[in-house]
C-alpha positions, -999 to +999 in steps of 0.1 A: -014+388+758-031+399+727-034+380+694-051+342+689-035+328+717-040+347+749-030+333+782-020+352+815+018+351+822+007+355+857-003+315+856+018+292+863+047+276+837+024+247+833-012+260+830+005+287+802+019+255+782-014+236+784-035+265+777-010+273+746-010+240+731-048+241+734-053+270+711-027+261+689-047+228+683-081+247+678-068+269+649-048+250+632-082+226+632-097+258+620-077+263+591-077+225+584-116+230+584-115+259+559-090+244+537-115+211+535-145+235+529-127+255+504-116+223+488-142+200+484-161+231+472-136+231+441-142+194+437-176+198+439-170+219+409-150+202+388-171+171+392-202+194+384-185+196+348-175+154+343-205+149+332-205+178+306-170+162+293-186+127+295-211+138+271-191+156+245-167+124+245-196+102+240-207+126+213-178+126+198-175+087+198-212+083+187-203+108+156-168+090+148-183+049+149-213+067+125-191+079+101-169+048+101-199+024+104-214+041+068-182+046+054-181+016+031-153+014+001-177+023-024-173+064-013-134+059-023-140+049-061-172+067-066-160+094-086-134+077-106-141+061-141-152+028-152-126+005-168-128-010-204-126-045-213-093-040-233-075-027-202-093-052-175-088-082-198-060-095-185-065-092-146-085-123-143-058-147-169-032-134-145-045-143-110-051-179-128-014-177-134-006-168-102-028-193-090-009-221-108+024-209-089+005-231-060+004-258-079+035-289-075+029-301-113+007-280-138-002-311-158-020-324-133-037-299-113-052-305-078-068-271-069-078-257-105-107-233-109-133-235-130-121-239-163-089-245-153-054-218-151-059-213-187-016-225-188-004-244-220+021-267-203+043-268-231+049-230-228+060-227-189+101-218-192+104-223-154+092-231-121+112-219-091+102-233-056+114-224-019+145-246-023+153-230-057+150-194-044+164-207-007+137-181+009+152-149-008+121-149-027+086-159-027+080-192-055+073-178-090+068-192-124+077-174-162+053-187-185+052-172-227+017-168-229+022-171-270-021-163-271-020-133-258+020-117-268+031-120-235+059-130-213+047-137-177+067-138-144+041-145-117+051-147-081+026-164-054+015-146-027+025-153+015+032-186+027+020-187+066+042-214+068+071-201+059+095-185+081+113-170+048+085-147+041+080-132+072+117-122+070+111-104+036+085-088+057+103-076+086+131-066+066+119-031+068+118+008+087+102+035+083+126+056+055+153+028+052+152+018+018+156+053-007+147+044-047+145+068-077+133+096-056+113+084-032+108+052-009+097+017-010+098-017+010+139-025+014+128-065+022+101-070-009+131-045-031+158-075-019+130-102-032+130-086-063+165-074-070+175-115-058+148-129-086+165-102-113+204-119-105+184-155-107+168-147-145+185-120-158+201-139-186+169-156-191+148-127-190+167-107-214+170-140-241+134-145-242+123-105-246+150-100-275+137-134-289+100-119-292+107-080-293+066-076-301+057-095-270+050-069-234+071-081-204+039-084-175+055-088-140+022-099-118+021-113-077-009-112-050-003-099-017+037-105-009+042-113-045+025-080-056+052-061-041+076-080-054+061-077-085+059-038-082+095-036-075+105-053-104+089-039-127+107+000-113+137-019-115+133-031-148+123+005-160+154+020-142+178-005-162+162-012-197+195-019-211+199-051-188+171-065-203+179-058-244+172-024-240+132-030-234+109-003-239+093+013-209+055+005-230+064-031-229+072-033-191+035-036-172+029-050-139-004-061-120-002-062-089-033-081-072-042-072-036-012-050-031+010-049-002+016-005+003+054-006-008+059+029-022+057+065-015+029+086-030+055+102-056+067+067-069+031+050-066+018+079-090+045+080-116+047+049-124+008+043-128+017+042-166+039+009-158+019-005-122-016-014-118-033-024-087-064-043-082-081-046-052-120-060-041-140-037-022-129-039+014-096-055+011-075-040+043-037-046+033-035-018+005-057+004+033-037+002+058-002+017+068+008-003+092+040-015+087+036-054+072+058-067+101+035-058+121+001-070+101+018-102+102+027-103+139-007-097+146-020-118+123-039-139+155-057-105+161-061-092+131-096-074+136-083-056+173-051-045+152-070-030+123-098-010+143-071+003+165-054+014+136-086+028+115-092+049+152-057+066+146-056+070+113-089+091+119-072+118+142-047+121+118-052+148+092-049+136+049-024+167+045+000+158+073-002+123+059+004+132+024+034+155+029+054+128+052+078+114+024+085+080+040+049+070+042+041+039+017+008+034-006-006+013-027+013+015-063+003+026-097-033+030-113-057+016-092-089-007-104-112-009-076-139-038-079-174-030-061-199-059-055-210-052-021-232-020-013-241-001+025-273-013+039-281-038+016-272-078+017-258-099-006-234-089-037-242-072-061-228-075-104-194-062-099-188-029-114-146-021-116-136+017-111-097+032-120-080+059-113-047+072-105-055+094-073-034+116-054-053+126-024-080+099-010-057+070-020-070+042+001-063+059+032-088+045+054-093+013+064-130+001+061-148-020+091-162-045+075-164-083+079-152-086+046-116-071+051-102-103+054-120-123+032-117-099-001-080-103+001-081-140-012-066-150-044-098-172-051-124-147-050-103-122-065-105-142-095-134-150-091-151-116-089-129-103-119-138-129-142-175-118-128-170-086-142-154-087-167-180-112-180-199-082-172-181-057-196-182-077-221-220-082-220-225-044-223-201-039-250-218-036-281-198-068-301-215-056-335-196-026-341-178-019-367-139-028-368-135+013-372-158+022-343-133-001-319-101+008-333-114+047-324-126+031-284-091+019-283-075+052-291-100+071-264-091+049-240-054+059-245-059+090-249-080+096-213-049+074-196-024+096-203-042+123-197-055+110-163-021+098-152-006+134-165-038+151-144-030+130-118+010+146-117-001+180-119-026+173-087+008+161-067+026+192-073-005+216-062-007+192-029+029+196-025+034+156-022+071+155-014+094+152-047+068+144-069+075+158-103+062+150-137+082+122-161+104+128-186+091+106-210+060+098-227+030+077-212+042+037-214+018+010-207-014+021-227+004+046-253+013+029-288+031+066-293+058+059-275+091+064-288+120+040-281+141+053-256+175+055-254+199+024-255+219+042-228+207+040-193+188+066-186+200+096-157+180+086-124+152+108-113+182+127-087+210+125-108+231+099-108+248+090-139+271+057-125+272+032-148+270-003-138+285-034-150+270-066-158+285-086-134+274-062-105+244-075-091+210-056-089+216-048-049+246-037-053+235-013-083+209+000-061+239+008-036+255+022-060+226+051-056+241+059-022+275+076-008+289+086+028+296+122+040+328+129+061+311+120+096+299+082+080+259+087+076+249+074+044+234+102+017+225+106-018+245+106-046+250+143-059 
């Protein structure tokens, strides 16, 4: 017999079997032997080209932790403009009135700064506590500030103690709260629609009682957002509140919480402003605020895993998801810290109303945490603003600062308007310009309307007063035929 097994069928039955079984052994240990060869051959290979891989990893790494080790906060701000005393004067007065919100009795202060909250006790209209606002909302404090035309509401920032705040916090989902166009925070847009039903009445006696006074809604950290939505809320609904120009309405909102999409956070920069010190991570990062807050134990691990993602992910894709929240309004960025170098530095403050490059990336820094505080927020503001005033020329002529005063308007409005036009090139998702004038800075403005205005997609439901601010907000919404909840046509 021919072929790879031959045997002689002459042999016996038995000798045939054994000398079969033999050569079927010996090649299938020959192809055993050449698949081995063949194979470790290909291994051989493939490892031949980990460490090729392993380098251009490590490369990779090396070039990504060098670009995030030099990338301090001052490359964010470095092209914007420097603020004016007029429009930075009142950042440090608020965070001492924010400040006081920690305070049991204002007449007799146990953790005043230097010079004290700067709070006539005679002039405070209310102090509401966590029984008086039964954890809806953070405490808060309404103080006419009769020095500087001003009616203050200022609401403290988060209480680790408090259960009630993380549930404002968690309150919250990626796209689940729709306002005016765009989205925002549903839990911190509860806080604020609960504080509106809680002073409505009082609010609106006190603004038509001094019509020349501005209405400043201010907070730090959970407050600020708060803060932020109130003061779209009040814009949305003048007529609740006597019918309260737009110009009047102002809010500050001091290490911000990011609780609005890009098209909301840039127009209303004439109404918002956000302050934030140099490396301060909450208006930096996007994580959702739950889950800052969850973390809060490890902190640091969260935030570089988060700075590591955010890298691979491209500004553009970023900028056209419509859901993702920012830091609000007009941003004035304080920088006191500089790379390479110890120590701080004379503050220098920075504003802008950016589009693109808004904050997007967290900064690793040992400062992240720190810069957040309410206590050296004030405390670098009132730094430099000290500062500003210094350099300011004080022997100028009445006429020369009258004509400062209008520049400054004038390059607001243009830089918030600027700022409008540089959404729509980018495409930022229903982002369009306003249909009124420029509010916060602009003496030009015209009174609006007594009526309230149409909303920014249409809707023209008018609401009674004794509707409630959530439910007017629901109001925004309707059902289609199969039950899924939809805009308003």
């Amino acid at each position: 017999m021919h072929g790879p097994f031959q045997f002689d069928i002459h042999q016996p039955p038995l000798e045939i079997w054994v000398t079969f079984s033999f050569q079927v052994d010996h090649c299938a240990t020959v192809v055993w032997h050449e698949l081995c060869f063949k194979s470790s051959l290909g291994t051989m290979s493939i490892l031949c080209g980990v460490p090729l891989v392993e380098c251009v990893y490590c490369l990779a790494c090396a070039r990504w932790a060098w670009k995030r080790c030099i990338y301090t906060a001052g490359h964010e701000s470095e092209t914007w403009g420097l603020a004016t005393v007029e429009e930075f004067e009142p950042v440090p007065r608020l965070c001492r009135y924010i400040l006081a919100v920690y305070e049991d009795n204002v007449r007799n202060p146990l953790f005043a700064p230097p010079g004290g909250y700067g709070i006539n006790p005679d002039w405070l209209i209310l102090k509401k506590t966590y029984e008086d606002t039964q954890g809806r909302a953070p405490p808060y404090i309404l103080y006419l500030d009769h020095d500087h035309a001003d009616i203050v509401l200022a609401i403290r920032g988060l209480n680790l103690a408090k259960e009630s705040d993380y549930a404002v916090l968690l309150d919250n989902s990626l796209g689940k709260r729709k306002f005016d166009g765009g989205y925002v925070h549903n839990g911190l847009l509860k806080a604020a629609g609960w504080v509106m039903d809680a002073e409505c009445e009082l609010l609106n006696e006190v603004v038509e009682k001094y019509p020349n006074y501005s209405l400043t809604f201010t907070g730090h950290s959970l407050g600020s957002g708060v803060a932020a939505m109130l003061s779209m809320v009040v814009v949305q609904n003048q007529d609740k509140l006597g019918h309260v120009e737009r110009k009047r309405v102002r809010c500050y909102a001091i290490a911000p919480a990011r609780c609005m999409s890009l098209n909301l956070a840039v127009r209303y920069a004439d109404v918002i402003n956000s302050v934030v010190l140099q490396d301060d991570f909450l208006p930096r990062t996007a994580t959702p605020l739950e889950d800052i807050f969850e973390s809060l134990f490890c902190l640091p691990c969260l935030l570089c895993l988060r700075c590591m993602k955010d890298t691979c992910i491209p500004e553009e894709k970023m900028r056209k998801d419509p859901r993702r929240l920012y830091a609000p309004g007009r941003l004035y960025h304080i920088v006191e810290r500089k790379p390479f170098r110890m120590g701080r530095f004379p503050p220098v403050v920075r504003t802008a109303v950016p589009v693109d490059g808004r904050f997007e990336h967290i900064v690793l820094s040992c400062n992240a945490t720190s810069d957040h505080a309410i206590v050296w927020i004030e405390k670098e503001a009132r730094r430099a603003l000290d500062l500003m005033k210094e350099n300011d020329n004080t022997m100028e002529i009445p006429a020369r600062q009258i004509m400062q005063r209008q520049e400054t308007l004038t390059r607001h409005s243009e830089e918030h308007k600027a700022a409008l036009r540089r959404a729509t090139i980018l495409d930022v998702p229903h982002a369009y310009p306003l249909p009124s004038e420029y509010g916060t800075f602009n003496e030009e403005s015209t009174r609006r309307s007594h009526s309230r205005p149409e909303s920014s997609f249409g809707s023209t439901n008018k609401i009674t007063v004794d509707e409630t601010w959530d439910e007017m907000i629901e109001h925004l919404f309707d059902k289609n035929e199969h039950g899924h909840i939809v805009l308003k046509k």
